[in-house]
PADOLO-653132 format. One record per residue (C-alpha): residue number from 1; residue in three letters; x, y, z. Coordinates in nm, 4 decimals. Example, Ala and Ser with C-alpha at 12.3 -4.5 7.8 and 13.67 -1.06 7.14 Angstrom:
BEGIN
+-----+--------+----------+----------+----------+
| num | residu |       c1 |       c2 |       c3 |
+-----+--------+----------+----------+----------+
|   1 |    Ala |   1.2300 |  -0.4500 |   0.7800 |
|   2 |    Ser |   1.3670 |  -0.1060 |   0.7140 |
+-----+--------+----------+----------+----------+
//
This chain:
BEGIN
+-----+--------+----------+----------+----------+
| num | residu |       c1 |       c2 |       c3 |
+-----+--------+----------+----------+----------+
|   1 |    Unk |   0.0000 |   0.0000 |   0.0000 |
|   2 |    Unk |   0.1546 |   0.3304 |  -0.0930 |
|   3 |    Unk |   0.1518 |   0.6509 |   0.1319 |
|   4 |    Unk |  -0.1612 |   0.7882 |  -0.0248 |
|   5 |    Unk |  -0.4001 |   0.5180 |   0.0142 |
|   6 |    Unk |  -0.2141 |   0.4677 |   0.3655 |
|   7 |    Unk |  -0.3483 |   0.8272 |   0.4153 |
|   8 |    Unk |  -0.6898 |   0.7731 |   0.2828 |
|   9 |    Unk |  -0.7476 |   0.4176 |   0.4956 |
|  10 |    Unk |  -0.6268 |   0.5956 |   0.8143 |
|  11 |    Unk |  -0.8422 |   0.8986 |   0.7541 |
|  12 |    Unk |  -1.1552 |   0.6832 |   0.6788 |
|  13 |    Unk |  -1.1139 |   0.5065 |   0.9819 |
|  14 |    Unk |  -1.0604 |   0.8411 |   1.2147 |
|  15 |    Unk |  -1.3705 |   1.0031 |   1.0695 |
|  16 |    Unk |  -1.5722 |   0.6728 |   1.1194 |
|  17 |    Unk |  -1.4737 |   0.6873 |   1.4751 |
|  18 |    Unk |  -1.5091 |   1.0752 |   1.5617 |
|  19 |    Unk |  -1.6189 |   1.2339 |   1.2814 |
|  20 |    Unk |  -1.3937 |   1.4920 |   1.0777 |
|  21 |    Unk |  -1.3202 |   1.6769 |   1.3611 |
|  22 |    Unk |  -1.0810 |   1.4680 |   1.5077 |
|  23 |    Unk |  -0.9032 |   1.4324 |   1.1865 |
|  24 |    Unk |  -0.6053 |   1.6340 |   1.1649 |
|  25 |    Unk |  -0.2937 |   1.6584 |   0.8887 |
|  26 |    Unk |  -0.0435 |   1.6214 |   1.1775 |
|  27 |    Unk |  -0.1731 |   1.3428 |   1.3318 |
|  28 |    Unk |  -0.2775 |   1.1642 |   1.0070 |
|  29 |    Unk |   0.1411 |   1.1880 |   0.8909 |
|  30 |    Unk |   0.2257 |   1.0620 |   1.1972 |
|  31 |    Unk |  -0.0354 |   0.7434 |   1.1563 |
|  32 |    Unk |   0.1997 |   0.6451 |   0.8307 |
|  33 |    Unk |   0.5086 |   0.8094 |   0.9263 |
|  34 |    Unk |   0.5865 |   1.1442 |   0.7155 |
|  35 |    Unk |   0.5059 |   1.5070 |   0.7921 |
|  36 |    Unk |   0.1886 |   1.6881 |   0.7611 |
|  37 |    Unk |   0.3281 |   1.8905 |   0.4850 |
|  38 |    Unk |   0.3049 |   1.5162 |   0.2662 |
|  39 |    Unk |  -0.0451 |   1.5077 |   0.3225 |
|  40 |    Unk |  -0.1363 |   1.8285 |   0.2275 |
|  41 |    Unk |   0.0884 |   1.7101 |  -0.0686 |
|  42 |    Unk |  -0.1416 |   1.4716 |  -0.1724 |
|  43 |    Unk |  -0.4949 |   1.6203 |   0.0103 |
|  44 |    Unk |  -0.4253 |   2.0333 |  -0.0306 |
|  45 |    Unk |  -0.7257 |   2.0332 |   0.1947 |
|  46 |    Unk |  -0.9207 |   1.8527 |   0.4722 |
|  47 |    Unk |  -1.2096 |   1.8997 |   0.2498 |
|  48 |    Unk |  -1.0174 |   1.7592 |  -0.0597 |
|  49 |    Unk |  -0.9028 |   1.4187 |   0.1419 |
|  50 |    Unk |  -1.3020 |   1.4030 |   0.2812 |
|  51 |    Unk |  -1.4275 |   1.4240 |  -0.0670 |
|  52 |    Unk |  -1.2012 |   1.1568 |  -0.1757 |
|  53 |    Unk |  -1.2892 |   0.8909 |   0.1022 |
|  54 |    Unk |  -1.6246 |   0.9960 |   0.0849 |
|  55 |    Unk |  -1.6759 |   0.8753 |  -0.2926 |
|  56 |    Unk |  -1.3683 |   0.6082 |  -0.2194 |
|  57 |    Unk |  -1.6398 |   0.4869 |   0.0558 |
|  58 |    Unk |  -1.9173 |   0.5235 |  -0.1885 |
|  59 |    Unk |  -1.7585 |   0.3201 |  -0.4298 |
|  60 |    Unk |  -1.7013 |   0.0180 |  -0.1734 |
|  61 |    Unk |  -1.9962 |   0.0368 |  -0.0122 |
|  62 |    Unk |  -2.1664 |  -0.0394 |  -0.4048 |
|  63 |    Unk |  -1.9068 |  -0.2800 |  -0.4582 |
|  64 |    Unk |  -2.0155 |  -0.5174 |  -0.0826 |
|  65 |    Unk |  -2.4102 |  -0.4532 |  -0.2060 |
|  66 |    Unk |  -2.3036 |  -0.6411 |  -0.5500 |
|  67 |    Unk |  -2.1010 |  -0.8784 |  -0.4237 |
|  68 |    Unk |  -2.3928 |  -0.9656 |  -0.1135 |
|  69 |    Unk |  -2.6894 |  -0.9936 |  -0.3459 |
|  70 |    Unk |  -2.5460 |  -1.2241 |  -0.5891 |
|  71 |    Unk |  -2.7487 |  -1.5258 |  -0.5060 |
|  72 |    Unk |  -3.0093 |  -1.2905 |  -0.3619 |
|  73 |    Unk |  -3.3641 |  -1.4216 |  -0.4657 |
|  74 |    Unk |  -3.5975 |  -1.1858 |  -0.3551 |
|  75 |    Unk |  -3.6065 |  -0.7753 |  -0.1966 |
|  76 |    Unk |  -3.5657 |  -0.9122 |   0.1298 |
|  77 |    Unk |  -3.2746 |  -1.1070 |   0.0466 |
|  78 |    Unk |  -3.1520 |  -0.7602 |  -0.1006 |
|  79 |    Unk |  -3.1921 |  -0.5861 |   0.1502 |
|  80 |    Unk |  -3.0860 |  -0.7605 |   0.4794 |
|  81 |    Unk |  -2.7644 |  -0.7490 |   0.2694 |
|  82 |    Unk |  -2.7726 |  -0.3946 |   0.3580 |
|  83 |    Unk |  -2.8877 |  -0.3909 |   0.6822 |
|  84 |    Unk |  -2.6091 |  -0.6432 |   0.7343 |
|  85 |    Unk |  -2.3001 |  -0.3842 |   0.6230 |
|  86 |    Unk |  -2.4894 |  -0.1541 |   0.8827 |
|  87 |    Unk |  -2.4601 |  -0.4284 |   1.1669 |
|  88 |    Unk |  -2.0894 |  -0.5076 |   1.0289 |
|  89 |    Unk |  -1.9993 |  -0.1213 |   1.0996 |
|  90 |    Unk |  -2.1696 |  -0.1373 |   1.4324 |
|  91 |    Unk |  -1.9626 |  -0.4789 |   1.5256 |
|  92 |    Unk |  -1.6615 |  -0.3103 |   1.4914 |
|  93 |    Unk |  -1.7640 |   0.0083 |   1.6822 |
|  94 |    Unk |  -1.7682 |   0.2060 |   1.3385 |
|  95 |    Unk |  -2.0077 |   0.5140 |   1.2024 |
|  96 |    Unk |  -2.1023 |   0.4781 |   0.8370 |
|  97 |    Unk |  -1.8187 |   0.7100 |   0.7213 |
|  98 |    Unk |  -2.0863 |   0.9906 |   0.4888 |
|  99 |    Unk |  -2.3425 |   0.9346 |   0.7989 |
| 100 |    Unk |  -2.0990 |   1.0573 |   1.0371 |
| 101 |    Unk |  -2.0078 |   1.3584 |   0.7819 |
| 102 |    Unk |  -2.3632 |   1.4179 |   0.7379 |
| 103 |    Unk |  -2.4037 |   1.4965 |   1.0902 |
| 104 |    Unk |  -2.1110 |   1.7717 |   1.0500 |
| 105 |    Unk |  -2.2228 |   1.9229 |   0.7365 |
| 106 |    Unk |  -2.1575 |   2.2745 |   0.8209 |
| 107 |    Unk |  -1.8335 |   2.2132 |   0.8561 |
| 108 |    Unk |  -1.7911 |   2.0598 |   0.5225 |
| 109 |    Unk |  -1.6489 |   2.2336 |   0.2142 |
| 110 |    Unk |  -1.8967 |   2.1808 |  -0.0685 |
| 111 |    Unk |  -1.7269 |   1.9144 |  -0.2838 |
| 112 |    Unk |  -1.6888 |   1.6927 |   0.0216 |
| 113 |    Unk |  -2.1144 |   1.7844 |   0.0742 |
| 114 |    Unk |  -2.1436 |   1.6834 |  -0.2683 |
| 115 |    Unk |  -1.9571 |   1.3575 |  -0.1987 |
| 116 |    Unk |  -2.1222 |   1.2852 |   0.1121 |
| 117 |    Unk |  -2.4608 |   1.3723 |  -0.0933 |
| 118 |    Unk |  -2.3850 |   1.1167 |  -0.3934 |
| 119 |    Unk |  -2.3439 |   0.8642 |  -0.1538 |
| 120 |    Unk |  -2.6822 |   0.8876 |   0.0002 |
| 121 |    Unk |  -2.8196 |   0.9158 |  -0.3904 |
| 122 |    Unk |  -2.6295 |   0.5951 |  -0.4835 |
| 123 |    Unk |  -2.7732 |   0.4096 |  -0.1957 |
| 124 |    Unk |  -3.1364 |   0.4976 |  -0.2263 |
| 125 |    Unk |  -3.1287 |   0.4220 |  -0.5621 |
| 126 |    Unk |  -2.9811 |   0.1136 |  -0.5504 |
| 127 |    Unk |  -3.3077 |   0.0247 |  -0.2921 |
| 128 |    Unk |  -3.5340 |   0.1466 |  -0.6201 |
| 129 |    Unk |  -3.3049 |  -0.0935 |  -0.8819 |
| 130 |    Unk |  -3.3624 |  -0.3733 |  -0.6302 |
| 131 |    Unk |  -3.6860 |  -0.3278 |  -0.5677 |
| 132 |    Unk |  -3.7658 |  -0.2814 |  -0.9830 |
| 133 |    Unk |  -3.6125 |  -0.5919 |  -1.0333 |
| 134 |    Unk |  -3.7734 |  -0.7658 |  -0.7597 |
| 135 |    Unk |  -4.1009 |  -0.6202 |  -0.9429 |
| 136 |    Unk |  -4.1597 |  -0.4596 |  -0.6191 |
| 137 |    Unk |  -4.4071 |  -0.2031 |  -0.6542 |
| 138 |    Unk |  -4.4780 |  -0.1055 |  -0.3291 |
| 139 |    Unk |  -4.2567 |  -0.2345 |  -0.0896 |
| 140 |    Unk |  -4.3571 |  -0.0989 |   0.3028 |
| 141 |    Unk |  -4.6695 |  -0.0317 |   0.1142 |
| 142 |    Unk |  -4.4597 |   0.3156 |  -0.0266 |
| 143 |    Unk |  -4.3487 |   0.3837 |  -0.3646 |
| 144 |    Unk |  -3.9930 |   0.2624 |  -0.4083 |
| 145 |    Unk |  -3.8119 |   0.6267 |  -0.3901 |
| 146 |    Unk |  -4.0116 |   0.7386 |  -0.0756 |
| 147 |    Unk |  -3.9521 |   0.3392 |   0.1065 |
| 148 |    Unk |  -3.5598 |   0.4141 |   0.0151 |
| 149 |    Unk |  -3.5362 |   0.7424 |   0.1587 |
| 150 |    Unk |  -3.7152 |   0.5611 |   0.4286 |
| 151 |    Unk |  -3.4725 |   0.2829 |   0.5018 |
| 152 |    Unk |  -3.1538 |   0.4641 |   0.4993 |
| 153 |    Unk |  -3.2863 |   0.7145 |   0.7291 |
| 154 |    Unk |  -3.3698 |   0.4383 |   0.9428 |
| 155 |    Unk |  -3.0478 |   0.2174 |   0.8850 |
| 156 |    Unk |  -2.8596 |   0.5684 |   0.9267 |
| 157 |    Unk |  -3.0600 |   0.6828 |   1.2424 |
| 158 |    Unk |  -3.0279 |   0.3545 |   1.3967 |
| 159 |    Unk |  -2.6410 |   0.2644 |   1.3185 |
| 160 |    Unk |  -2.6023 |   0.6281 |   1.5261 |
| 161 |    Unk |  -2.7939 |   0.6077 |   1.7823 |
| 162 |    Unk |  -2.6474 |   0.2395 |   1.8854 |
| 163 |    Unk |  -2.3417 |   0.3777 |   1.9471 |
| 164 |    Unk |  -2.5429 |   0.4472 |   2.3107 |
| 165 |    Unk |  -2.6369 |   0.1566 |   2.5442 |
| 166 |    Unk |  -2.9731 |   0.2219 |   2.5412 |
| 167 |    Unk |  -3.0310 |   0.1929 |   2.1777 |
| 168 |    Unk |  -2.7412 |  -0.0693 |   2.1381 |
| 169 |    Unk |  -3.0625 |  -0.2723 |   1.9622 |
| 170 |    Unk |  -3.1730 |  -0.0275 |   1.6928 |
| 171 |    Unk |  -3.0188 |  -0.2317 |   1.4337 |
| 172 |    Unk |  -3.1918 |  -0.5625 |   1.5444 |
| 173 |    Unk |  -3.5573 |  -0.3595 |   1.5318 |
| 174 |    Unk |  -3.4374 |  -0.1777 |   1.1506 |
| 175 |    Unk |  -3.3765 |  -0.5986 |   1.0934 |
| 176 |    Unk |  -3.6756 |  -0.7214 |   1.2079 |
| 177 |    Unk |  -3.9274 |  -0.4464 |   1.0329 |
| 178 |    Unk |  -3.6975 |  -0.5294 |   0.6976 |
| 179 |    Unk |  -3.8546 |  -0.8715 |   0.7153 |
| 180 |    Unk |  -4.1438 |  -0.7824 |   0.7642 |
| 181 |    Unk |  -4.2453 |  -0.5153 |   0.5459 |
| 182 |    Unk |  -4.0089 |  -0.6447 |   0.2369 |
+-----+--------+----------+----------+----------+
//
């Protein structure tokens, strides 16, 4: 792995923990061992190196959906392979990476917005190509745009607000209406 993408994996895992606020150029050199100035080398700004992790994050995030629904059957198949990446992240005591920069968004330069932004576009639409080729009309009894903006409020909402012990089971109730309502 060169310096760059050591840079990139290091800063995706700092803003999953605590958000882009405790990301720093210093500290992020010192993580892979050169100087702050060789970040801003290769990020000339914080919002630079969060737009590129954002769609970086995007991009993977696509890439597990594909990869889980392969010998998916049906929409509910589909999507407890999402709800799944959402209980992966919470395993490993991890924010979804553009949920955690959505919840700083006024701190965000605007092509790291826009990043953060795609992301959430990608992913709802991916629920409405499922759900079209599941010929699923209505799933949750909502058209397929409204039940995706829907779900990853939910999955998004819930991942957060597990990080607390008293909603440590959000995920397992975002689970168990999936299977019901898809």
């Amino acid at each position: 792995m060169d310096t760059r993408d050591a840079l990139k994996r290091n800063a995706t895992e700092t803003v999953r923990r605590g958000g882009s606020v405790s990301l720093n150029f210093r500290d992020l050199g010192r993580s892979v061992g050169v100087k702050s100035s060789s970040v801003h080398y290769y990020f000339p700004t914080k919002g630079d190196l969060l737009r590129e992790i954002a769609g970086d994050y995007r991009a993977g995030f696509l890439e597990a959906l594909a990869d889980g629904v392969r010998a998916s059957k049906t929409l509910r198949q589909d999507l407890l392979v999402l709800v799944d990446l959402f209980v992966a992240a919470q395993r490993q005591e991890l924010a979804c990476l553009c949920g955690m920069l959505a919840t700083e968004t006024e701190l965000l330069e605007a092509n790291a917005r826009a990043a953060v932004n795609q992301f959430f576009a990608s992913l709802q639409q991916w629920i409405v190509q499922r759900a079209a080729l599941r010929d699923a009309r209505k799933p949750g009894g909502l058209a397929p745009a409204a039940f995706a903006e829907l779900l990853v409020s939910l999955l998004e909402g819930s991942l957060l607000l597990s990080r607390l012990e008293a909603h440590a089971s959000s995920l397992t109730v975002a689970r168990s209406w999936i299977q019901k309502v898809a």
